[in-house]
VEXDRENBA-334363 format. One record per atom (N, C-alpha, C): x, y, z. Coordinates in pm, whole numbers, padded with zeros to 5 digits, always signed. Example, Ala and Ser with C-alpha at 12.3 -4.5 7.8 and 13.67 -1.06 7.14 Angstrom:
+01319-00569+00780 +01230-00450+00780 +01320-00330+00780 +01285-00225+00708 +01367-00106+00714 +01290+00003+00787 
% end
This chain:
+10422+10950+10664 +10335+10951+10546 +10382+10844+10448 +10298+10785+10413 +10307+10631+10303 +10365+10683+10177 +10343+10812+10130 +10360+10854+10037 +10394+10974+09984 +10467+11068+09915 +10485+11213+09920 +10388+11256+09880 +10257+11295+09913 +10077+11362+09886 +10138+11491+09825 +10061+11475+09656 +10075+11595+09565 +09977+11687+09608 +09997+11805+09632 +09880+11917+09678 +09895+12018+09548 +09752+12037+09469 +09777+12160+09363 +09724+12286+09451 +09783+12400+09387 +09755+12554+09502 +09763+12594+09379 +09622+12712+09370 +09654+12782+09253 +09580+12943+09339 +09651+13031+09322 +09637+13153+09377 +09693+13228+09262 +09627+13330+09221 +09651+13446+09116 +09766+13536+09208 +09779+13582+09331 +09884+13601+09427 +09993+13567+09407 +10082+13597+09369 +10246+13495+09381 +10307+13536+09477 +10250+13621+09558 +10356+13630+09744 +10280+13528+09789 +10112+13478+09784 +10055+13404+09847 +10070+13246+09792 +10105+13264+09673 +10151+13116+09621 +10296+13015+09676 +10351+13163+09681 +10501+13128+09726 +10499+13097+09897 +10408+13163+09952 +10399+13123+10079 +10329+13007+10150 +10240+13005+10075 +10125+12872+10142 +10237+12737+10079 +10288+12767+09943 +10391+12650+09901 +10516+12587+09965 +10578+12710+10025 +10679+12680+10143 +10635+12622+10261 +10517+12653+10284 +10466+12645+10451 +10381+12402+10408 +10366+12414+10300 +10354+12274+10256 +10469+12182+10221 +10586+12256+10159 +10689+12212+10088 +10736+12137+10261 +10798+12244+10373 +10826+12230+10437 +10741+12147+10545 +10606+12086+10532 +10534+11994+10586 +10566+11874+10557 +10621+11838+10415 +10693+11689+10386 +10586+11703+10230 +10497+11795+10166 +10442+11756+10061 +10515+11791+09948 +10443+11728+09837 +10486+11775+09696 +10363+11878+09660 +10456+12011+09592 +10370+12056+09552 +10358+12121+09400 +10231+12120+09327 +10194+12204+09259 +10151+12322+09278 +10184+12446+09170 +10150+12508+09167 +10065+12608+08999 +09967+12652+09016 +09873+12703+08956 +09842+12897+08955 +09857+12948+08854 +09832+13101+08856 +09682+13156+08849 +09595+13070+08800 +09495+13079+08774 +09398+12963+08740 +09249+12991+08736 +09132+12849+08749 +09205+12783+08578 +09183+12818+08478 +09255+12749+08365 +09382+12719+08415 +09485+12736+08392 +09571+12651+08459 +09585+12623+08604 +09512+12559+08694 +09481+12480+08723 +09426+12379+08698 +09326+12377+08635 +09247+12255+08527 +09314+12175+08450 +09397+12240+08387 +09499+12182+08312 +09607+12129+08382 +09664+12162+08506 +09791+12086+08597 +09718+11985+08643 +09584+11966+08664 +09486+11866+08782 +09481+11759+08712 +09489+11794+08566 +09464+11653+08494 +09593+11605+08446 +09697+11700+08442 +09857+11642+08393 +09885+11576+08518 +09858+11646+08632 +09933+11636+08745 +09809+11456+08848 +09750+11460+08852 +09686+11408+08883 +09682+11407+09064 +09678+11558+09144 +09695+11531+09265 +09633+11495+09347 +09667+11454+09497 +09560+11431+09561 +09523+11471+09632 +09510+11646+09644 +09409+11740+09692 +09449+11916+09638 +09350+11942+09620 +09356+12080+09544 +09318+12204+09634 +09374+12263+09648 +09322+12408+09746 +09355+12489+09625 +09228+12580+09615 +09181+12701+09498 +09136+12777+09564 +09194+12938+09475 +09154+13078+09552 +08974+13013+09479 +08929+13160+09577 +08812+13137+09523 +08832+13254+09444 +08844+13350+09401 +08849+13476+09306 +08995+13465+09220 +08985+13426+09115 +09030+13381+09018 +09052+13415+08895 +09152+13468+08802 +09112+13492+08676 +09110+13383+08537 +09027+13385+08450 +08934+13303+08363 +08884+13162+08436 +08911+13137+08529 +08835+13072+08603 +08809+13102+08759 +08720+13051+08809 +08711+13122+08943 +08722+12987+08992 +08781+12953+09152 +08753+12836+09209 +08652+12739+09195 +08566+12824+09219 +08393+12746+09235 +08373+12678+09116 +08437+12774+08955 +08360+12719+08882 +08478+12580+08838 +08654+12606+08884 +08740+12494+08900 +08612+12374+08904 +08629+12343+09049 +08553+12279+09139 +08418+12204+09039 +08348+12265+09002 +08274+12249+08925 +08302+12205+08737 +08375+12184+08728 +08447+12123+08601 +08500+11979+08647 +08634+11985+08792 +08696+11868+08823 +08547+11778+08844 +08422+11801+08955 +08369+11721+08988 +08278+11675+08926 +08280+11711+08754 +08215+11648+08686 +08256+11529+08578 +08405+11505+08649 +08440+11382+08620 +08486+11262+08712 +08463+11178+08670 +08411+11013+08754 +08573+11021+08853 +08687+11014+08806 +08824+11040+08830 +08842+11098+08992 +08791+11231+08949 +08766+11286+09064 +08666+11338+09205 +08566+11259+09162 +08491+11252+09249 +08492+11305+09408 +08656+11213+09452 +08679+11204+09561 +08810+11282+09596 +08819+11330+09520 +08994+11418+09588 +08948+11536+09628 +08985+11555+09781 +08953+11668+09854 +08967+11772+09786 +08931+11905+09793 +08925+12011+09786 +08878+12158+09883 +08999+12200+09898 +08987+12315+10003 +08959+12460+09877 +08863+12558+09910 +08877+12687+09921 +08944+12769+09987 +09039+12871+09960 +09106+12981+09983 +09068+13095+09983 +08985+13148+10058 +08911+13275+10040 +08918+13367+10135 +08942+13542+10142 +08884+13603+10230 +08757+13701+10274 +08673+13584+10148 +08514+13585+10140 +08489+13513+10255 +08379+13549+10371 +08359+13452+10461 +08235+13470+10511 +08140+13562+10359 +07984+13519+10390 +07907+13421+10386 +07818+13362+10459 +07728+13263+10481 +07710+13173+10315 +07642+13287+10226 +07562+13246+10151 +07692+13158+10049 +07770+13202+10037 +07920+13180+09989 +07962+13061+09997 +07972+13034+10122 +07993+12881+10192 +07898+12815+10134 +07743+12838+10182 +07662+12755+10156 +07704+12690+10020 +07726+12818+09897 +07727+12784+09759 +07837+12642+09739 +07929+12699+09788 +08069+12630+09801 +07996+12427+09797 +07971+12433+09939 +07915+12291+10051 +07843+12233+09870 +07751+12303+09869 +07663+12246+09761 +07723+12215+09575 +07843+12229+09584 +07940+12208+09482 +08040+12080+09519 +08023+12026+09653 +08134+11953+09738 +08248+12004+09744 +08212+12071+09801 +08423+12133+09869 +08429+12114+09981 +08550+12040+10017 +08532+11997+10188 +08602+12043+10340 +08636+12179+10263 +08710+12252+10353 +08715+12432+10289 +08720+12534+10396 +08770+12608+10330 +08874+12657+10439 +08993+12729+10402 +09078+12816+10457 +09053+12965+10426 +09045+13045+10523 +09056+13192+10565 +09195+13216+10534 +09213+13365+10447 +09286+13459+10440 +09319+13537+10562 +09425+13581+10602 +09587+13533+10554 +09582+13385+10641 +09691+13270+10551 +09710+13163+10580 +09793+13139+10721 +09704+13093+10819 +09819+13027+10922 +09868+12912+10875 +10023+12881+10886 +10126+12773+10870 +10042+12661+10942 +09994+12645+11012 +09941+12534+11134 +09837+12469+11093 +09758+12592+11074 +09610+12556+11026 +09646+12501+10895 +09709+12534+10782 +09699+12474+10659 +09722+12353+10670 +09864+12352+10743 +09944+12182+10763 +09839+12076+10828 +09779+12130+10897 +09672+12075+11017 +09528+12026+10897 +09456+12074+10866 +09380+12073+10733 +09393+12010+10654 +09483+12015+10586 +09529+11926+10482 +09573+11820+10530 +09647+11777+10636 +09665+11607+10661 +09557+11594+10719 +09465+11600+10766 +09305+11587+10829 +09267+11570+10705 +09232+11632+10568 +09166+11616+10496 +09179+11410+10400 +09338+11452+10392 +09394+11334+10304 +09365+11229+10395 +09386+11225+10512 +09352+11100+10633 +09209+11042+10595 +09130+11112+10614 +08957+11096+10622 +08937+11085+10427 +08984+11079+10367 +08973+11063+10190 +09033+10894+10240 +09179+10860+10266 +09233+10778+10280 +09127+10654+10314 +09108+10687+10458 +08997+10609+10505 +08886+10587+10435 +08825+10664+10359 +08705+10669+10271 +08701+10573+10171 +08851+10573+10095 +08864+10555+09981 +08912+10404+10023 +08943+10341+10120 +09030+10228+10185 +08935+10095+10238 +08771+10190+10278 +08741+10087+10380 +08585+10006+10303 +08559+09933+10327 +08476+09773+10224 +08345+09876+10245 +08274+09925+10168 +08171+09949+10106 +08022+09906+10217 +08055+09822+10253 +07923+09700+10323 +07936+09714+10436 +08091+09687+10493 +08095+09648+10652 +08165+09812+10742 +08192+09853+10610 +08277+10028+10635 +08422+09979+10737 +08409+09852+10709 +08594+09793+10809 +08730+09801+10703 +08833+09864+10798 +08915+09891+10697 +08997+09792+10587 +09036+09849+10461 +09041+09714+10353 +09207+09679+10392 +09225+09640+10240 +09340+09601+10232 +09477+09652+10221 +09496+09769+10194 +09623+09877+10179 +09599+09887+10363 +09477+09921+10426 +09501+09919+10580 +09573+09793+10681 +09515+09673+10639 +09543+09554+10665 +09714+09539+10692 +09747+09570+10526 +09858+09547+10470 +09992+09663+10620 +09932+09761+10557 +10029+09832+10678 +10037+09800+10821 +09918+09761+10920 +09928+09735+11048 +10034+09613+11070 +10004+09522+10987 +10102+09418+10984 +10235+09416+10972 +10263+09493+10879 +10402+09546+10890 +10422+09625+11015 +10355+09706+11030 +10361+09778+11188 +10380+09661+11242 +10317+09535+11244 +10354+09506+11386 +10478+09435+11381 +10493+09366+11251 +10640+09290+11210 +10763+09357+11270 +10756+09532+11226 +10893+09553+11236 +10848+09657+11416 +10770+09640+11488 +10763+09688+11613 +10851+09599+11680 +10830+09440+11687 +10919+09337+11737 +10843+09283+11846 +10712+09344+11869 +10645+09308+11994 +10532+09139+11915 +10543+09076+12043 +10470+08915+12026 +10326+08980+11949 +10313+08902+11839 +10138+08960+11786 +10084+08820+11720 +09953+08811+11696 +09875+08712+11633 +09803+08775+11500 +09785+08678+11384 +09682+08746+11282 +09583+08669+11273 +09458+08691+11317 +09372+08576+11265 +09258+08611+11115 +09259+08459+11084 +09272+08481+10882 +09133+08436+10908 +08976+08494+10889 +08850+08449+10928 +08821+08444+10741 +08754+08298+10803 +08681+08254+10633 +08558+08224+10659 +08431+08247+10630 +08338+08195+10576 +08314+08012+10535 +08250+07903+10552 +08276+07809+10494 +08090+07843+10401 +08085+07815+10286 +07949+07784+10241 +07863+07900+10206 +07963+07980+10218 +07893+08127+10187 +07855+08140+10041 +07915+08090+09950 +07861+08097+09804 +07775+08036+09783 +07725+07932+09869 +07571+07823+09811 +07503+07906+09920 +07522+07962+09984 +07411+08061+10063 +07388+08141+10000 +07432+08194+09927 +07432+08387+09862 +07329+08297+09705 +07394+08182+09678 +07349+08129+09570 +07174+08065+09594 +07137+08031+09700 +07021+08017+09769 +06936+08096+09782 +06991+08193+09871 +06903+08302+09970 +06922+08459+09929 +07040+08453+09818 +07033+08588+09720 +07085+08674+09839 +07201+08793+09745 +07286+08901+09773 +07218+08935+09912 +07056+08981+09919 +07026+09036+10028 +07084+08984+10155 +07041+08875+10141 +07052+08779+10275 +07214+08789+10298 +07257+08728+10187 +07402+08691+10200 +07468+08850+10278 +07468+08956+10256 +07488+09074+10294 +07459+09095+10447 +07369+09061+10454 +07320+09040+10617 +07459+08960+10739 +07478+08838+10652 +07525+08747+10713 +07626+08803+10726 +07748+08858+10588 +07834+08934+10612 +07856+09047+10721 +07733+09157+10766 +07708+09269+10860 +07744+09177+10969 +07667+09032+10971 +07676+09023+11135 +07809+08942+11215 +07847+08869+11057 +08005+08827+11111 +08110+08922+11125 +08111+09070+11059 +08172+09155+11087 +08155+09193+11212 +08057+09274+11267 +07987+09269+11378 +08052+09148+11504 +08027+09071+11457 +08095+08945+11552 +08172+08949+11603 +08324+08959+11511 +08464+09013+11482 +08491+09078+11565 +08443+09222+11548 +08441+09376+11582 +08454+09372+11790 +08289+09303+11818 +08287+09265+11949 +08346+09177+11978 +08413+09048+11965 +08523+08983+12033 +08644+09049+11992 +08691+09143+11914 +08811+09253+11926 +08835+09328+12048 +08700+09313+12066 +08752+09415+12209 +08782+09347+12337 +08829+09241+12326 +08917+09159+12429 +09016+09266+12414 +09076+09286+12306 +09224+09352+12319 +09178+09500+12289 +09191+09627+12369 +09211+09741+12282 +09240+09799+12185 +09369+09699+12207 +09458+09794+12095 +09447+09639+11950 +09372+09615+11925 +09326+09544+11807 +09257+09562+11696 +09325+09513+11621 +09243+09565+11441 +09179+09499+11358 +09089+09528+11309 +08964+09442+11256 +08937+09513+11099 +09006+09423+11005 +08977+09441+10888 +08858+09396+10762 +08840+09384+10670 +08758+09333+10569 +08864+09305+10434 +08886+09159+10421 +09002+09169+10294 +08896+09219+10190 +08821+09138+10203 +08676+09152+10046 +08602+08983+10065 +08471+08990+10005 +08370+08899+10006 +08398+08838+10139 +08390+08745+10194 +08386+08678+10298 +08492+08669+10393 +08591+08725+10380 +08739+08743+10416 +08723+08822+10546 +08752+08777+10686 +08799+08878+10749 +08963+08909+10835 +08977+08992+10849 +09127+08963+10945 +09126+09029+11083 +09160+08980+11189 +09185+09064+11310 +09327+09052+11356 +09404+09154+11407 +09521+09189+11427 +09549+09176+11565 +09585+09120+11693 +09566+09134+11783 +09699+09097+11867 +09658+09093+12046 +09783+09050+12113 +09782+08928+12100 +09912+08872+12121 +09963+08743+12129 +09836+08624+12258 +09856+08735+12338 +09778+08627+12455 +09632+08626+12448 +09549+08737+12339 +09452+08751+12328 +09348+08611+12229 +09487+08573+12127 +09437+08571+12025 +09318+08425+12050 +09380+08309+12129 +09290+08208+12102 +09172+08250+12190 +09126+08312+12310 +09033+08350+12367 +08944+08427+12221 +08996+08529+12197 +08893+08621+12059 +08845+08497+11952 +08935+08421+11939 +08889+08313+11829 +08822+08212+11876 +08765+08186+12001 +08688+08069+12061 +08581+08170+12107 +08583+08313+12141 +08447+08382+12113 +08396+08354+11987 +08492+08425+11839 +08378+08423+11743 +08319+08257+11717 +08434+08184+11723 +08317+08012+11719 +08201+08039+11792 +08242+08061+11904 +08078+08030+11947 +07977+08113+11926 +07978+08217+11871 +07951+08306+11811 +07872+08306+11708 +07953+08251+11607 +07858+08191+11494 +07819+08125+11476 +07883+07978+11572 +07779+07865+11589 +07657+07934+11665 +07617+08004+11773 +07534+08051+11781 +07396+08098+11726 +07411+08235+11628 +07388+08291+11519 +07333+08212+11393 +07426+08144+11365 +07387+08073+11227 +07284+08012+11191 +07213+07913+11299 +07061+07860+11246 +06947+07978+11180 +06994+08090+11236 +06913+08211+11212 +06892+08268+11098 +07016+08228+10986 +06990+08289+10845 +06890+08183+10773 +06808+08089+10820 +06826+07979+10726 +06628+07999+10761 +06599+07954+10638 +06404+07895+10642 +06406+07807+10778 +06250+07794+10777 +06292+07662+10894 +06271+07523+10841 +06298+07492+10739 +06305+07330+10658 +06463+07305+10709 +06543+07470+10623 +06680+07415+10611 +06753+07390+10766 +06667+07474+10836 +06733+07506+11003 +06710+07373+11075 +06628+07329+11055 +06520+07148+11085 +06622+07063+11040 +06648+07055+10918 +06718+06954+10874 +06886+06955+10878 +06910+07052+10938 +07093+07099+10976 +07147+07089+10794 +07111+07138+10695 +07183+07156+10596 +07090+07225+10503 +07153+07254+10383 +07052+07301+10248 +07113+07275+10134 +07002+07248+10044 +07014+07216+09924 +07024+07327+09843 +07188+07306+09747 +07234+07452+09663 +07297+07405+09531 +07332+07482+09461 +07402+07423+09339 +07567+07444+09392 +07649+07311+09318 +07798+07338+09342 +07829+07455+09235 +07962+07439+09259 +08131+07523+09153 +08071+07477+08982 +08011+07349+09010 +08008+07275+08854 +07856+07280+08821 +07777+07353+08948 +07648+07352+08855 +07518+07219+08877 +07600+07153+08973 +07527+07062+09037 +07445+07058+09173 +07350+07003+09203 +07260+07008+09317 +07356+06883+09441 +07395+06997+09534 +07439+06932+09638 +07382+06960+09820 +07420+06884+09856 +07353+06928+10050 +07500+07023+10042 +07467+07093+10121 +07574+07178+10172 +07532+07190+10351 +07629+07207+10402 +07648+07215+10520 +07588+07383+10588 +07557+07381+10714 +07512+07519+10757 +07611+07612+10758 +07620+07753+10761 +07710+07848+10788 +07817+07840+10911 +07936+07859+10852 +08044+07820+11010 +08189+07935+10943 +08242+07896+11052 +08364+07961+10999 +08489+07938+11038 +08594+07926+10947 +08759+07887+10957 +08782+07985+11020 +08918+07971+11094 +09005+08092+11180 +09160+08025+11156 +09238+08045+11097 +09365+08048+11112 +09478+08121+11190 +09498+08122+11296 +09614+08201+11358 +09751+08193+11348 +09777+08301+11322 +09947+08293+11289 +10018+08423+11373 +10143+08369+11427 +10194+08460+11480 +10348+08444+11506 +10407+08514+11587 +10565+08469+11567 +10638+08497+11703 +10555+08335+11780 +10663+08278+11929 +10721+08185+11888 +10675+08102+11788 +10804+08010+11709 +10849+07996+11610 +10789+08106+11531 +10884+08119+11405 +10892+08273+11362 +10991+08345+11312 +11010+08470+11298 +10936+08509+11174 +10866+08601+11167 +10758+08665+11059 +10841+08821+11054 +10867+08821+10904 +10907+08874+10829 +10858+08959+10696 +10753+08959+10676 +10706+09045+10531 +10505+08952+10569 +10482+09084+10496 +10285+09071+10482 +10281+08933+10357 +10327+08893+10301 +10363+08840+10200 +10312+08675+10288 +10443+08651+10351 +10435+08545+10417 +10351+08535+10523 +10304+08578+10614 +10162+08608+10716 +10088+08594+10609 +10034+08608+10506 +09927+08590+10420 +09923+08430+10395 +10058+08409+10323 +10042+08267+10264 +10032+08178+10401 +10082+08203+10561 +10050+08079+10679 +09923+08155+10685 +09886+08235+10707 +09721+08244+10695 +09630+08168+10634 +09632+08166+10465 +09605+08073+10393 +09575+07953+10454 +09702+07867+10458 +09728+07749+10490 +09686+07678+10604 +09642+07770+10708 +09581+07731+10815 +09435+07749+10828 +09359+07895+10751 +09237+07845+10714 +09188+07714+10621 +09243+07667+10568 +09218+07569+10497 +09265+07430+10576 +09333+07436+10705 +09321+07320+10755 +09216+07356+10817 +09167+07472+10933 +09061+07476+10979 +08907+07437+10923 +08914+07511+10799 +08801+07474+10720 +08758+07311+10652 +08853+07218+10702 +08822+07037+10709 +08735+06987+10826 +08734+07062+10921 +08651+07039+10986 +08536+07098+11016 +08447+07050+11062 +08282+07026+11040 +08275+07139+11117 +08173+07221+11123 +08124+07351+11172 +08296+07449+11200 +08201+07561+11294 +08346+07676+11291 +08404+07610+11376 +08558+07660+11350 +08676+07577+11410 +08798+07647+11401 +08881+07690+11460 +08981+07756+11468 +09139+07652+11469 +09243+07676+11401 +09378+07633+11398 +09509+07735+11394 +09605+07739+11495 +09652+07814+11505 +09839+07742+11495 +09892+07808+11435 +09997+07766+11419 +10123+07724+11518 +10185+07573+11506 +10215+07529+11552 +10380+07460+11509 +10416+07575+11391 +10549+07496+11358 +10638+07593+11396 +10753+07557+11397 +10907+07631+11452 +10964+07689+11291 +11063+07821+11356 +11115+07820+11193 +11221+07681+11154 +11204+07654+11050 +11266+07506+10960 +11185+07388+10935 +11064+07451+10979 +10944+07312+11014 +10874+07317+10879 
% end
């Protein structure tokens, strides 16, 4: 776990507080604890955790109506919430679902099931809360960790750093809609030449940014798919003046009317058979540096790194 996950438990019970708390304590969490729906309300906002399991029968507050206070602020929107009940009529639930609660637990607590539940719950929030809005590919706190996974695994790996060239005088042209499109289908792109490798990861940094994580021997084959790929593809976003004439007319950075070139895309590969990679830090900055040699040349084009460590 990335992090010690605060869980608030508020049970009017204190054999049942003390127990579901041990049976978490001893899972690896931090926990809060709560006697009742008012204090709970009051620990949720001192405490700020990131998932709440509430009895549902409660004194001066009842779960439901908890639940119904937290999710009427912007803050919490998204932090799971389990029910604790050994209410387990239909209509009950239903009420529950229609308040957003995204779990409930049955009275008396199995150790398994809780532990089991609750890291299921925080996983699928994690992911929720992690992955780009548009392409639903995982962001950057995901990115960030695989890489280190693979740094300190020790096994041969590649990162390839996918850029966009011209995407802002497109979006600036053909408006968010379009531009959005283009984004779906280079993700998309990505996604299917990933699956050269199984075991490969396909991220979204943000706006035009993509990253794939892959094997060493995979990597220039996946990156001479997506070229052709989007050289493919690309006449397709365009009117047919701009598609006719291989360019379009857009405003620059400064506000000026320039030709811009058709849609293509940089690929930078970096990996470590000749030089040792050490921190997400540095894989970012030869990432960098190699999309931007890639991106000098004319349509998509891939460059993959070629120096030794001391070079």
């Amino acid at each position: 776990m990335e992090h010690k996950a605060k869980i608030l438990l508020a049970d009017d019970n204190p054999s049942i507080r003390m127990l579901v708390s041990e049976i978490l304590t001893d899972a690896g969490f931090s926990v809060v604890t709560a006697e009742d729906g008012q204090d709970a309300l009051d620990k949720i906002y001192k405490e700020n955790p990131d998932l709440l399991i509430l009895d549902y029968e409660m004194p001066r507050k009842t779960g439901f109506e908890v639940v119904q206070e937290v999710r009427s602020h912007t803050g919490y929107l998204h932090t799971p919430i389990i029910i604790f009940t050994a209410v387990t009529d239909k209509e009950t639930k239903l009420h529950g679902l229609g308040l957003d609660i995204d779990d409930y637990l049955t009275k008396p607590a199995d150790a398994d099931e809780v532990v089991a539940r609750v890291k299921l719950l925080l996983k699928r929030n994690k992911q929720k809360m992690d992955c780009n809005p548009l392409t639903k590919l995982p962001g950057n706190p995901s990115i960030q960790a695989r890489i280190e996974q693979e740094i300190s695994s020790g096994r041969k790996f590649a990162v390839l750093y996918c850029d966009l060239n011209n995407f802002k005088a497109f979006n600036d042209k053909y408006g968010f809609g379009k531009g959005d499109e283009v984004l779906l289908a280079t993700a998309k792109l990505i996604v299917e030449a990933s699956q050269e490798d199984p075991g490969s990861f396909v991220g979204h940094i943000g706006g035009d940014d993509f990253i794939l994580v892959c094997a060493l021997d995979q990597a220039e084959p996946i990156a001479q798919q997506i070229v052709a790929g989007m050289t493919r593809m690309t006449p397709g976003f365009y009117n047919d003046e701009d598609r006719a004439q291989g360019f379009m007319v857009s405003v620059n950075r400064k506000g000026e009317t320039e030709k811009f070139n058709l849609l293509s895309i940089g690929i930078g590969i970096v990996h470590n058979t000749l030089r040792t990679l050490t921190s997400f830090a540095q894989v970012s900055h030869i990432g960098s540096e190699l999309k931007c040699l890639a991106k000098k040349h004319e349509g998509s084009y891939y460059a993959i790194d070629r120096r030794s460590d001391g070079q």
